[in-house]
C-alpha angles and dihedrals in degrees: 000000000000124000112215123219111280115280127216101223120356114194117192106215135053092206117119087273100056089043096054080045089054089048097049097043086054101053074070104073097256138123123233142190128204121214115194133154090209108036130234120355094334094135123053087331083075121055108020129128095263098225125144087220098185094145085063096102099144124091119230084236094081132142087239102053086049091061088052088041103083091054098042091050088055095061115071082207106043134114092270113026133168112203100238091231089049087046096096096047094044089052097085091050091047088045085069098034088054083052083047089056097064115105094248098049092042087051095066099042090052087050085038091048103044090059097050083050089049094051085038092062092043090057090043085063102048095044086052091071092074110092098212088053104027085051088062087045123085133178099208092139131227142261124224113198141215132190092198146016093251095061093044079056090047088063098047090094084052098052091040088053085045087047086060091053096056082255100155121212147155133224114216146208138196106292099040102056100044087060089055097046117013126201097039114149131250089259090077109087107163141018150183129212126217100192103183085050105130129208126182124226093247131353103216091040087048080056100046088049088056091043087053087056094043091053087044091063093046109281125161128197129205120205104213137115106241114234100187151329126227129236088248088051119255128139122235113206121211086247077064089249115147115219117195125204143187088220134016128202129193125210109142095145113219089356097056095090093062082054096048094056087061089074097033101265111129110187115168101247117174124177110227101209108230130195145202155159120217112206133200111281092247091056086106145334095261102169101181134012110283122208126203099187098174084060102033105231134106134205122221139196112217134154094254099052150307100295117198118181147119130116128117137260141185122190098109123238103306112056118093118265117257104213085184084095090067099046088054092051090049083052090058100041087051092055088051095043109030096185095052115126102233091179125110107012131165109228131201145171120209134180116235107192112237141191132205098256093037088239116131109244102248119185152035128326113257096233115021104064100199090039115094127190119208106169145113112069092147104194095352097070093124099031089059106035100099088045091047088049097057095048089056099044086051095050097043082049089056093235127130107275120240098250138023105279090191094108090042091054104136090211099057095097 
């Protein structure tokens, strides 16, 4: 076993949040090195859906989503599933997010979230300045669609709490929405625009830019799966090598909890298994993100194809993917879009790491000084990463972090 030299800041995870880690830490004046099994963005970084999704101020772990739950969890193939075989595992982390649900708590993590968002978007901007990263980003809006009068009702309490948090949007009718996404079917019967909703051309190409920057400025990357890391901080490779940091971060995505044990943290991460198809860009003419919420899936334009996806699994890493999920989702999106082209499509299944509150664990470990945690953004990896990125360089950096991390403690379960 060999001990390398000391390093400055070591970041576990290659994903897009250890790489806006990596850029920010690096605006102040450090070194990093990033340690991943797989390389740069393989995991959620990937495959996701590429929106900038800043008007997303609600957690899953909502009372509303515990009155569909029931009925969701019944169907193998619906929106929200638990394998039956992965039900008792998964009891201790619903038991939380049952506790997140309540209207207090809810409360919080809308007013937690929104700031984050707020500081998200801020970051967005200023990162879109530079050419390299503002030439893959696009504000084409999004569409948020409704089957029936009742369910567009049902949303009115969402777009009025939006309203409070300076969220604009537009309701539509008709006309209107036929002019911003043509070929819709007649099941659509209402609809609200987000115009300042961002997309990026491609998700994994938007990772490996920032990883260029990041390797510009100095960057390594070390391609190993980590094994553990020691209560004084040091990180054991799976070669058996030791590295040693001033500062470790950790932002292994769904994989960081089991990290984070090592040192004596225990912070209730789950992976929510997530699935899509990504279809050939003349699939269709989709001019703008589209969100089924009812049926919790979303379809992108991107450069690379037509992606439609969404939707949440447990079942935990080892259980076989059931790609059944996407091709329900492509049967949907074909009723709602009869001249879609449903042939020749790529499918995946990826794990966001999610926490009970839907809220990302921001801060120190609890026990290991030296030893951060930056993990847990569920469905908002990309739209937090610049914002996430800030708060650890500036913690690293021992100044006082731009917001409040209180309600990001990863200690607070």
């Amino acid at each position: 076993m060999a001990t390398q030299p000391k390093h400055d800041v070591i970041i576990i995870g290659a994903g897009i949040i250890g790489l806006a880690i990596a850029h920010y830490v690096q605006q102040t004046g450090r070194k990093v090195t990033l340690v991943d099994r797989k390389g740069v963005a393989q995991e959620a970084s990937l495959g996701n859906a590429g929106a900038f999704a800043l008007a997303d101020i609600f957690p899953l772990a909502s009372p509303g989503i515990m009155r569909k739950a029931p009925k969701w969890l019944l169907d193998p193939l619906g929106p929200l599933s638990v394998r039956p075989q992965y039900a008792l595992n998964i009891v201790p982390y619903l038991l939380k997010f049952f506790r997140a649900s309540w209207p207090d708590q809810y409360r919080k993590s809308i007013v937690a979230q929104s700031a984050l968002l707020d500081l998200s978007a801020s970051e967005v901007d200023r990162m879109a300045q530079i050419p390299q990263i503002g030439n893959q980003i696009r504000t084409d809006g999004a569409l948020h669609l409704y089957e029936s009068e009742r369910e567009f009702a049902a949303s009115q309490s969402s777009w009025q709490a939006r309203q409070e948090f300076g969220i604009e949007f537009e309701h539509l009718d008709a006309t209107r929405l036929a002019d911003l996404q043509p070929g819709l079917s007649n099941h659509i019967k209402r609809a609200t625009f987000i115009p300042k909703w961002q997309t990026v051309n491609d998700p994994f190409e938007f990772a490996q830019t920032l990883w260029r920057m990041v390797q510009q400025d100095g960057g390594e990357l070390i391609e190993q799966d980590v094994k553990a890391i020691s209560k004084a901080g040091e990180v054991m490779l799976a070669d058996g090598d030791m590295l040693s940091g001033k500062h470790v971060v950790v932002a292994a995505g769904a994989w960081s909890h089991q990290l984070a044990k090592q040192v004596g943290d225990h912070i209730p991460l789950e992976s929510e298994r997530g699935y899509n198809t990504t279809l050939p860009v003349e699939a269709f003419d989709l001019k703008r993100q589209l969100i089924f919420g009812e049926h919790g899936f979303v379809m992108t334009p991107l450069s690379t194809g037509i992606r439609v996806g969404g939707a949440v699994e447990f079942a935990g890493f080892d259980a076989a993917p059931n790609y059944k999920r996407s091709e329900i989702m492509l049967q949907k999106a074909k009723r709602f879009m009869p001249d879609l082209k449903t042939e020749q499509g790529t499918q995946w299944m990826g794990f966001r790491p999610s926490l009970p509150d839907t809220l990302p664990a921001i801060g120190k470990s609890a026990h290991t000084p030296n030893v951060s945690y930056a993990f847990g953004h569920g469905h908002l990896g990309l739209t937090q990463c610049f914002a996430t990125g800030k708060l650890m360089a500036e913690l690293i950096d021992g100044q006082t972090p731009s917001l409040d991390l209180t309600p990001f403690n990863p200690s607070r379960f």
